[in-house]
LOMITOR-554481 format. One record per residue (C-alpha): x, y, z; residue number from 1. Coordinates in nm, 4 decimals. Layout:
BEGIN
east:X	north:Y	up:Z	resi:NUM $
...
***
This chain:
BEGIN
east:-8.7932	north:17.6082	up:1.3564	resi:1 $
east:-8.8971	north:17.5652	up:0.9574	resi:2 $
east:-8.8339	north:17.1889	up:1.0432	resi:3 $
east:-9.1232	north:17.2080	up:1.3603	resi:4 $
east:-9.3610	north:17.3653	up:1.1735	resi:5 $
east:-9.3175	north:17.1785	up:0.8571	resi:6 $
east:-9.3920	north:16.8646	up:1.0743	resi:7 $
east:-9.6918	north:17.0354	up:1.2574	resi:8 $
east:-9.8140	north:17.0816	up:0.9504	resi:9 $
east:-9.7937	north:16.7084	up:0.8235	resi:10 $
east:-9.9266	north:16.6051	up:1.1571	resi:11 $
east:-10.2583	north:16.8576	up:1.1351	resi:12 $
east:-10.3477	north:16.7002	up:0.7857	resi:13 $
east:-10.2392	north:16.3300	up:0.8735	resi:14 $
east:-10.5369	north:16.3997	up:1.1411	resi:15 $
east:-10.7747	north:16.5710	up:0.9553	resi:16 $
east:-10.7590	north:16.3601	up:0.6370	resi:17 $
east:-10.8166	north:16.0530	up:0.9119	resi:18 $
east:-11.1169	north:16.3062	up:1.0510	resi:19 $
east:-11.2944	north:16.2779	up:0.7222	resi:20 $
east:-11.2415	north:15.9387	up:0.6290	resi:21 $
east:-11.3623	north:15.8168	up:0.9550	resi:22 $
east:-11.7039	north:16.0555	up:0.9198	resi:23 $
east:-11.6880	north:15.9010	up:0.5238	resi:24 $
east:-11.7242	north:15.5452	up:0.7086	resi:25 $
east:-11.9723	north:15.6249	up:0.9513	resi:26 $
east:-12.2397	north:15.7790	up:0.7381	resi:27 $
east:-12.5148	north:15.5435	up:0.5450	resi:28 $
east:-12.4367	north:15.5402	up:0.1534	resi:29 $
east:-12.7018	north:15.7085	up:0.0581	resi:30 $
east:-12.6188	north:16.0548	up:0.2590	resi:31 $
east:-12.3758	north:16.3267	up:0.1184	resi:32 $
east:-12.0808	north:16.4819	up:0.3735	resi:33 $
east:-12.3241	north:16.7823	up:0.5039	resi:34 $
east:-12.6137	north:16.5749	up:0.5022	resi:35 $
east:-12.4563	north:16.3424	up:0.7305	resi:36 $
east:-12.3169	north:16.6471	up:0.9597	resi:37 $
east:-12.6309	north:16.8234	up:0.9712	resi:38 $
east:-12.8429	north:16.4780	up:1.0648	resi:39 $
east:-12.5616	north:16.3650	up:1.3310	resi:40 $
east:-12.6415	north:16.4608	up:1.7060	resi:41 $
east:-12.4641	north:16.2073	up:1.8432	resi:42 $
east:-12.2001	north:16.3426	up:2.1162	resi:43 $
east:-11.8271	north:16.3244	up:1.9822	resi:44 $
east:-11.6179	north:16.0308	up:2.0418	resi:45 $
east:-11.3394	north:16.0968	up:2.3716	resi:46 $
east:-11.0822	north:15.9842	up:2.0474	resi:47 $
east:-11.1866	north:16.2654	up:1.8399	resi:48 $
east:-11.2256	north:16.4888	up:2.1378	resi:49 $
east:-10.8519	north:16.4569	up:2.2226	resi:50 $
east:-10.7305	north:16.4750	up:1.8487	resi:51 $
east:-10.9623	north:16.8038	up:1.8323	resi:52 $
east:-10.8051	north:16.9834	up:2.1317	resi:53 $
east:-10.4730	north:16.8648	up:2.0436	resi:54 $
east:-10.5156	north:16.9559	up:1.6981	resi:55 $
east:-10.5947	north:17.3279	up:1.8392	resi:56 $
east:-10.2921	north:17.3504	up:2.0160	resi:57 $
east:-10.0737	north:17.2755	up:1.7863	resi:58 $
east:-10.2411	north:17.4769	up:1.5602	resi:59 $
east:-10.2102	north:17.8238	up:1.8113	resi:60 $
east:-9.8115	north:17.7119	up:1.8159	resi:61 $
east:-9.7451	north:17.7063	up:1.4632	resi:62 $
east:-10.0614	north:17.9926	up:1.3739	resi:63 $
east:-10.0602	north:18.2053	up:1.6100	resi:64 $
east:-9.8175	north:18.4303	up:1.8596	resi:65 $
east:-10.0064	north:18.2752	up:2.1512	resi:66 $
east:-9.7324	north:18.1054	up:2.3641	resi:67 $
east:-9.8451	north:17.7363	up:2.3720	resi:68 $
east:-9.6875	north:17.4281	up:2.4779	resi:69 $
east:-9.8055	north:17.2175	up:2.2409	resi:70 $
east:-9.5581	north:16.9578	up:2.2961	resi:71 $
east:-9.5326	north:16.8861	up:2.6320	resi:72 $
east:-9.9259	north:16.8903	up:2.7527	resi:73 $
east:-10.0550	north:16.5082	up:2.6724	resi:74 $
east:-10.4192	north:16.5154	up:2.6355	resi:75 $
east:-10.6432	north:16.2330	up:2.7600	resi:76 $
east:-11.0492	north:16.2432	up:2.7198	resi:77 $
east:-11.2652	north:15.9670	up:2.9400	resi:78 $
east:-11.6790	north:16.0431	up:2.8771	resi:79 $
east:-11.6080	north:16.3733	up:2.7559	resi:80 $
east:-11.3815	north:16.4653	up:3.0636	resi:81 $
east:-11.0569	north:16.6200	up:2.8782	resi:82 $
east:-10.7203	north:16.5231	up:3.1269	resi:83 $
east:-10.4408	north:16.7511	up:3.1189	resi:84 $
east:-10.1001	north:16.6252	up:3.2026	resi:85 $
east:-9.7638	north:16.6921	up:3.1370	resi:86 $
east:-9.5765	north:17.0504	up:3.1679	resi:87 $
east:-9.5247	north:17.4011	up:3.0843	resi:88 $
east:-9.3262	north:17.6801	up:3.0505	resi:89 $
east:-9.5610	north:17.8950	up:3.2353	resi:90 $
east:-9.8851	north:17.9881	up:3.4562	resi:91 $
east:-10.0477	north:18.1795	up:3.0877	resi:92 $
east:-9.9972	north:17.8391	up:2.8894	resi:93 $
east:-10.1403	north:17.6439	up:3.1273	resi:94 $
east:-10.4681	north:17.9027	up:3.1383	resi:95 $
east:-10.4251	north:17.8812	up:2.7716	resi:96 $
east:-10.4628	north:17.5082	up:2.7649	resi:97 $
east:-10.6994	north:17.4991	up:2.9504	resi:98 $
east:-10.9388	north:17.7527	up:2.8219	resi:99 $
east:-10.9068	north:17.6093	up:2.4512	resi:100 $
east:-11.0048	north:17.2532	up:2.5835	resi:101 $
east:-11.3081	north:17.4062	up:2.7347	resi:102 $
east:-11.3908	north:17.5827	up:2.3509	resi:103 $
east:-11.3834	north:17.1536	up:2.2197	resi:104 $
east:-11.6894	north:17.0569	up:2.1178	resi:105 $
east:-11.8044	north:16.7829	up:2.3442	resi:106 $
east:-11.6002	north:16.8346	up:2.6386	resi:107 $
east:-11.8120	north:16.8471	up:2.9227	resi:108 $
east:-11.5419	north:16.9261	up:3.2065	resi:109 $
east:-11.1093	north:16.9981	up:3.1673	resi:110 $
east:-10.8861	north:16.8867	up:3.4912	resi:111 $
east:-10.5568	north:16.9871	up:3.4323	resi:112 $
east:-10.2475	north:16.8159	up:3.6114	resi:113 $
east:-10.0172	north:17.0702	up:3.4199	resi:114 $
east:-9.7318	north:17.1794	up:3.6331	resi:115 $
east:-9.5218	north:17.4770	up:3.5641	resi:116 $
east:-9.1308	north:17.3340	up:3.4309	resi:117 $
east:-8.9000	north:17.4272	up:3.6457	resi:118 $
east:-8.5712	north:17.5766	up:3.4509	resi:119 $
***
């Protein structure tokens, strides 16, 4: 289990370190980090929409005592529409998946394809 989270943890700050040199590459010379947040309305990319809601799942599962499949739910974003697909342990992770997609900036609508894994 130290092993999981150890590599949980690489994973969350491979994606935010990519986060923040991506935003570092979009923004005009000139502007500093919160100017550039603070002046950006632009909606978020589906690519940074996945790795958001991903990111939060993974981040319950290692975090938190919330029971999460992190693992086994791929996450798929088309125009802000987040796709759930894959399976879980359980009707509460599925909810659970579901409701934290919905709390993702940007998302405008979750369908989830999750099926309960059969033991």
């Amino acid at each position: 289990m130290k092993m999981f989270s150890k590599l949980c943890l690489m994973f969350l700050s491979v994606v935010i370190i990519g986060c923040a040199h991506q935003q570092a590459q979009n923004q005009p010379n000139n502007m500093s980090n919160s100017q550039a947040m603070k002046s950006s309305k632009a909606p978020l990319s589906d690519a940074a929409i996945t790795t958001k809601v991903k990111s939060q799942f993974i981040s319950d599962d290692v975090f938190t005592n919330k029971d999460v499949a992190s693992m086994s739910i791929h996450v798929e974003t088309v125009n802000g529409v987040v796709y759930l697909t894959g399976t879980a342990n359980n009707r509460a992770q599925i909810r659970h998946a579901i409701a934290t997609a919905k709390k993702v900036e940007g998302v405008k609508r979750v369908v989830s394809k999750v099926r309960v894994q059969r033991s």
